[in-house]
C-alpha positions in Angstrom: 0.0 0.0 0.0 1.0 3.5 -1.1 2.3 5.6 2.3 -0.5 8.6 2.4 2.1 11.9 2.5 0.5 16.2 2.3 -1.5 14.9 5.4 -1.5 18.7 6.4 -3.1 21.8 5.0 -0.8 25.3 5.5 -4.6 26.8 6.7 -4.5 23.0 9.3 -0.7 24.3 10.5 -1.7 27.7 11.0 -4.8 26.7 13.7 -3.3 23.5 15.2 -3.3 24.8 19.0 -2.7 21.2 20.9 0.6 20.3 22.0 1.6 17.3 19.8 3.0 15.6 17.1 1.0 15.7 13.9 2.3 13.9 10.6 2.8 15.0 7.1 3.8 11.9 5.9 7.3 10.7 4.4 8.8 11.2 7.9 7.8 15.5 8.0 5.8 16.3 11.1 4.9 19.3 12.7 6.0 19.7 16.5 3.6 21.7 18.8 4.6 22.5 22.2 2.6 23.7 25.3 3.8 27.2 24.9 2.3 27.3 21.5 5.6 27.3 19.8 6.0 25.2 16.2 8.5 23.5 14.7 8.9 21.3 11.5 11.0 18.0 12.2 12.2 15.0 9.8 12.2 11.8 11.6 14.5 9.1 10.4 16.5 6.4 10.5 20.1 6.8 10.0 20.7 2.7 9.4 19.5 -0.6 9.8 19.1 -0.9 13.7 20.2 2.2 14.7 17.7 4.6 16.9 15.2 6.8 15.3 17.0 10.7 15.0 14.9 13.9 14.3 16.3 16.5 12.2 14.9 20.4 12.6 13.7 22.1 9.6 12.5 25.7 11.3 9.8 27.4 12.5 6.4 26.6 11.5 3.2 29.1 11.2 3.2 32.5 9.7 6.0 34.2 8.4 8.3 31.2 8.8 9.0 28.2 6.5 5.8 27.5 4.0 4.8 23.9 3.7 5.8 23.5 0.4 9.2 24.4 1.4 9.6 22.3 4.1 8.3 19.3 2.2 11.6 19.8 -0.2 13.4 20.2 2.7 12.4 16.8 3.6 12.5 15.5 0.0 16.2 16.2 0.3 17.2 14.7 3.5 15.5 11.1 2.2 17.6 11.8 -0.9 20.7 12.0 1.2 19.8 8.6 3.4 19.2 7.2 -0.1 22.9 7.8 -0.5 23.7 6.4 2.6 24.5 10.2 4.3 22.9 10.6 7.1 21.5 14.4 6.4 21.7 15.4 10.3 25.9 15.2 9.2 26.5 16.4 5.9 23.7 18.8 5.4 22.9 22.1 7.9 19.5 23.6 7.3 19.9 27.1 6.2 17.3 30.5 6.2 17.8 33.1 3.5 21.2 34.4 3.4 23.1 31.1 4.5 22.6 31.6 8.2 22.0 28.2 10.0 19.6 27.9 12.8 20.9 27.5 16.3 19.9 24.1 16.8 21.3 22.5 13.3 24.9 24.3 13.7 25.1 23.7 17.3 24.4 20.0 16.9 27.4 20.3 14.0 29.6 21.7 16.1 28.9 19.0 19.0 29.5 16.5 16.8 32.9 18.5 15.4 34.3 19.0 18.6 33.3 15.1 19.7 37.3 14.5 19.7 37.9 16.6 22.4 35.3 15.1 24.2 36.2 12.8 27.5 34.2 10.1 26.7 30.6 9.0 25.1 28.6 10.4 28.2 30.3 13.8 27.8 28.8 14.2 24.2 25.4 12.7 25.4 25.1 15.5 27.8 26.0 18.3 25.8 23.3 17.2 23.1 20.7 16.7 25.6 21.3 20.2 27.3 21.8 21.6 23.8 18.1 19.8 22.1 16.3 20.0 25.6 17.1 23.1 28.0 17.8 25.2 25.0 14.8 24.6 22.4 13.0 27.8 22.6 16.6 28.9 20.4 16.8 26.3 18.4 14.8 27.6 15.4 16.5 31.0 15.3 19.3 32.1 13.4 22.9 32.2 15.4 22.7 35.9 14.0 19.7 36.7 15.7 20.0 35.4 19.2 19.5 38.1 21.9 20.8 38.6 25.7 16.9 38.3 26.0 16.8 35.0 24.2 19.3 33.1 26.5 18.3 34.8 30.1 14.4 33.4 28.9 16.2 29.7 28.7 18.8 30.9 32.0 16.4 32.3 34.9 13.9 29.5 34.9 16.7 27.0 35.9 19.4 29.3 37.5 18.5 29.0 41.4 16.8 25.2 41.3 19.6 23.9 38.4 22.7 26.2 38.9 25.3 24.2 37.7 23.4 22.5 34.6 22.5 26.3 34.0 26.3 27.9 34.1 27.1 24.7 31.8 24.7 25.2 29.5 25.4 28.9 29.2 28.9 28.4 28.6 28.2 25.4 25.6 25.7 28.2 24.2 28.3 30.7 24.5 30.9 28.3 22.6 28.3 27.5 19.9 27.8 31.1 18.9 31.6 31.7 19.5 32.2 29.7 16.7 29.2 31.2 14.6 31.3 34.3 14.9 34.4 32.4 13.9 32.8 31.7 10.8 31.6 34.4 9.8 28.0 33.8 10.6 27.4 36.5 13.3 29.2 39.9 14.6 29.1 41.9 18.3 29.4 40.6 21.6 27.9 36.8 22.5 25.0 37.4 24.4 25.8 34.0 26.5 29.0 35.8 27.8 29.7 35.7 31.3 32.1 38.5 32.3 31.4 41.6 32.1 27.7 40.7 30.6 25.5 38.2 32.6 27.0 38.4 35.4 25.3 41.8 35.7 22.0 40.5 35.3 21.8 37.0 36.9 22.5 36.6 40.7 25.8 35.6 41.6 26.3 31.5 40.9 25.8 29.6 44.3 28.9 27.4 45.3 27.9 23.6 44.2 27.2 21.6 46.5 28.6 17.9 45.2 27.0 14.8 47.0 23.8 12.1 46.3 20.4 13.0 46.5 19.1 11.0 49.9 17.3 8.6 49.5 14.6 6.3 50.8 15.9 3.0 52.7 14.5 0.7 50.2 13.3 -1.1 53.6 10.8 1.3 54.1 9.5 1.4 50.3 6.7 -1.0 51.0 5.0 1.1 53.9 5.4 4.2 51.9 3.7 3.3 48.6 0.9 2.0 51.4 0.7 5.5 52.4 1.0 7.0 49.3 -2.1 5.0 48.4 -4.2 7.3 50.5 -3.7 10.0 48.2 -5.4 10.4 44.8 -3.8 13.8 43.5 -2.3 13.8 39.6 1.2 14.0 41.4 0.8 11.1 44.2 -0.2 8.9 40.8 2.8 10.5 39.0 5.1 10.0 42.0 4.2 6.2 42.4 4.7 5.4 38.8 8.6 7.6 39.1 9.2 5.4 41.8 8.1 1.8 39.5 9.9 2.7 36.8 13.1 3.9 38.2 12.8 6.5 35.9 13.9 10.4 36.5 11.2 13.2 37.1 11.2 14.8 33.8 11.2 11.6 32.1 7.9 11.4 33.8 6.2 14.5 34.1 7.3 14.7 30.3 5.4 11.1 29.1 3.1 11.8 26.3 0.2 9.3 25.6 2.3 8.6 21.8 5.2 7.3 23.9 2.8 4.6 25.4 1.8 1.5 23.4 -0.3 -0.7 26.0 -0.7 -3.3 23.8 2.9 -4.5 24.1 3.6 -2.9 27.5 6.3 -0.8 26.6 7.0 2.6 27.1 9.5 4.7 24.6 10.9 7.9 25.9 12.6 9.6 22.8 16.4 10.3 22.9 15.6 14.0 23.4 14.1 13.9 26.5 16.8 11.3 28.2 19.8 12.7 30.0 22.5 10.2 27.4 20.2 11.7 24.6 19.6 7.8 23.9 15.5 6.4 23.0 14.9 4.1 26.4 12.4 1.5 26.7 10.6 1.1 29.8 8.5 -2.2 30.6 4.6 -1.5 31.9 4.2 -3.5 34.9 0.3 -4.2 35.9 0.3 -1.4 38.9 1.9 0.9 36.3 -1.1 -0.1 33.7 -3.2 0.4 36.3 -2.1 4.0 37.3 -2.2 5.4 33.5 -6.1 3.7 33.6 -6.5 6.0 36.6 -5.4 9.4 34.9 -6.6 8.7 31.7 -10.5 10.5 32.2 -8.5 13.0 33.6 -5.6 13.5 31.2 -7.0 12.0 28.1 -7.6 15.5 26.6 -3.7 16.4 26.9 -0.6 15.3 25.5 1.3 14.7 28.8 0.1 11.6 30.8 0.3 13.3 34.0 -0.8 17.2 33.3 -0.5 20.1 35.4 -4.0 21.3 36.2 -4.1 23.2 32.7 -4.2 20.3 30.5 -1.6 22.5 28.5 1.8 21.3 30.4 3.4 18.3 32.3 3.1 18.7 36.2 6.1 20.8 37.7 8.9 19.0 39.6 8.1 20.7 42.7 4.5 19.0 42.3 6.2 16.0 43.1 7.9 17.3 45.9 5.4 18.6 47.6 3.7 15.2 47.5 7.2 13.9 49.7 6.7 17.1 51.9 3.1 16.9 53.0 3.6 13.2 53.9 6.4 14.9 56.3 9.4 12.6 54.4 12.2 14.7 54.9 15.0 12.4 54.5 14.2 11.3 50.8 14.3 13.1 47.6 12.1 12.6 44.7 15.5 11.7 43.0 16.2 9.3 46.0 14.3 6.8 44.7 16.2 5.9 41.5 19.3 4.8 44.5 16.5 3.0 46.3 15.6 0.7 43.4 19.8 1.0 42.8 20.5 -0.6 46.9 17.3 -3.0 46.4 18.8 -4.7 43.3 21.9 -5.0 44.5 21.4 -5.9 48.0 18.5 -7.5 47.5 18.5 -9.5 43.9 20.7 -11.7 41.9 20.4 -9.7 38.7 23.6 -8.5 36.9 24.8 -5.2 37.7 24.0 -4.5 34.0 20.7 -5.2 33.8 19.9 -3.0 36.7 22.1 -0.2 35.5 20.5 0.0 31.8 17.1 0.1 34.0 18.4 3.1 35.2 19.2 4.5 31.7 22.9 4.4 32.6 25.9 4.0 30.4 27.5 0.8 30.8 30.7 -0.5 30.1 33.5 1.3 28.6 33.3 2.7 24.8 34.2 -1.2 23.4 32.0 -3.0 25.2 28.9 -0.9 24.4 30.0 -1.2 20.5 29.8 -4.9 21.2 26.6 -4.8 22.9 23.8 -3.0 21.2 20.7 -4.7 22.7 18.9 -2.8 25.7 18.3 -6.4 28.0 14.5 -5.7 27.9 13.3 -9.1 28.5 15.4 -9.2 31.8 14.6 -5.5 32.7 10.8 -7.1 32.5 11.4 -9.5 34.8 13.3 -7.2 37.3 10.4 -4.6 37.2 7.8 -7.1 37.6 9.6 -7.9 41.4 10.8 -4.4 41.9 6.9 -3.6 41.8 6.0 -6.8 43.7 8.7 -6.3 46.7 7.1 -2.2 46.9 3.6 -2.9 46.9 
């Protein structure tokens, strides 16, 4: 059968208000987010086996890239995989005048400067803070980035996030160091710390290194009991962090096309995960059961578990105060990932392995993962399935 493609009308783009995903067809789909904002993204895949990228292709709406443009856009990035190029490395998607977008070039540079990189992680973490904290730039021009632009991405982040923030100022400041290098923009960075921020954010808070504390995984049992009494969006969203093992944004982020409950699996798309790397998470039955409970509640939104709004994913501190009215003051909402850590180790015969890729963690040096290329789903089933039965 004949793949449908021009599912979308430029009058459709223009009036699609829902945070989402909506297809084109022929890998093209429009990207709507909570603040309204709209992008145009090719989804492919580079190679046989290999994990599903998405390549920007600007702005979406009025005044930005028309829809017949875009589509030969697209056309040209399937003509490249054709060739066996993968278009995300030999071609940058340009605006009038031959200035890249910030997200394009800086994802060239990453990949440029991957040499001087320590090691795999390092590179993962500079994509995911360059794709995730700074999206609302990514569809501008490197010549058109403002002060205003980056303290928007800075403030939100700089008193609850201060070290991910300075980092992710200077990789920003780096990026459009070397737009200026090539010629692509003039005047001073706007990401520049001396003499420029530093005048307009407050001063950096000494980090604090250390673990987040954590639960006794002991105690796990009686908590999810008391957790139980509570039926708030966040006490659901909090019970199903702590089944999973997964992070907070990972969950407060879920969108109802990651789910298939069919097949029990849920996908969380390399953008969103910390080693910018798709993870698979099995659905145990209490997790099935919680997403059953939300879903008259959340059906209507994009994100699994919204804030009241519909339009946006709870907020971290939602979940925290969840931990705080129960009075736990010795436990982070973080914790609990190192309380599913002590309990498979202490407690299980599993392989470190298998509990580490549970936890979405890099394992094994940059030969062994080269080697080993499956994610050890089928065990990570079985080690969810008595995770959840030891909790509840």
């Amino acid at each position: 059968m004949k793949r449908t493609i021009h599912k979308l009308s430029a009058r459709k783009v223009d009036t699609i208000k829902k945070a989402g995903r909506y297809g084109d067809g022929a890998g093209l789909y429009l990207r709507v987010t909570s603040t309204g904002s709209k992008r145009w993204v090719f989804r492919y895949t580079p190679s046989k086996g290999a994990n599903a990228r998405e390549m920007g292709l600007g702005s979406a709406g009025k005044g930005a890239v028309s829809l017949a443009e875009v589509r030969e856009l697209a056309r040209e990035a399937k003509k490249e995989l054709k060739q066996g190029r993968d278009p995300l490395h030999t071609k940058r998607i340009e605006y009038s005048g031959g200035v890249p977008l910030f997200g394009p070039f800086a994802d060239e540079f990453t990949e440029s400067q991957a040499a001087n990189f320590r090691n795999a992680k390092h590179i993962a973490q500079w994509k995911m803070t360059l794709t995730v904290y700074a999206a609302p730039i990514r569809d501008k021009r490197v010549d058109e980035i403002t002060t205003e632009d980056i303290l928007n991405i800075l403030q939100p982040i700089w008193q609850t996030k201060n070290e991910t923030a300075n980092r992710l100022r200077g990789r920003i400041e780096r990026v459009l160091n070397a737009a200026k290098a090539r010629g692509l923009r003039s005047g001073e960075n706007p990401a520049a710390w001396r003499g420029h921020l530093e005048l307009l954010l407050p001063k950096r808070t000494k980090l604090q290194r250390g673990h987040h504390a954590a639960l006794d995984y002991k105690l796990l049992p009686d908590f999810i009991q008391d957790l139980h009494k509570r039926e708030s969006m966040a006490a659901q969203a909090l019970e199903f962090l702590i089944l999973a093992a997964c992070r907070s944004g990972e969950i407060r982020n879920m969108e109802w096309s990651d789910l298939d409950l069919e097949t029990k699996v849920w996908t969380i798309p390399a953008h969103r995960m910390k080693a910018a790397r798709e993870h698979r998470v099995p659905l145990t039955a209490r997790m099935l059961e919680i997403i059953k409970k939300v879903e008259p509640f959340s059906q209507t939104s994009t994100f699994v578990f919204p804030a009241k709004s519909g339009k946006t994913p709870l907020s971290d501190a939602a979940l925290s105060a969840v931990l705080k009215r129960m009075e736990i003051t010795n436990a982070t909402v973080h914790g609990f990932r190192s309380s599913f850590r002590d309990w498979a180790g202490d407690a299980t015969n599993y392989p470190r392995e298998v509990a580490e890729t549970a936890l979405a963690h890099v394992v094994g040096d940059a030969t062994e993962r080269a080697y080993r290329r499956r994610d050890a789903f089928e065990k990570r089933v079985a080690l969810m399935d008595d995770w959840e039965r030891f909790c509840l």
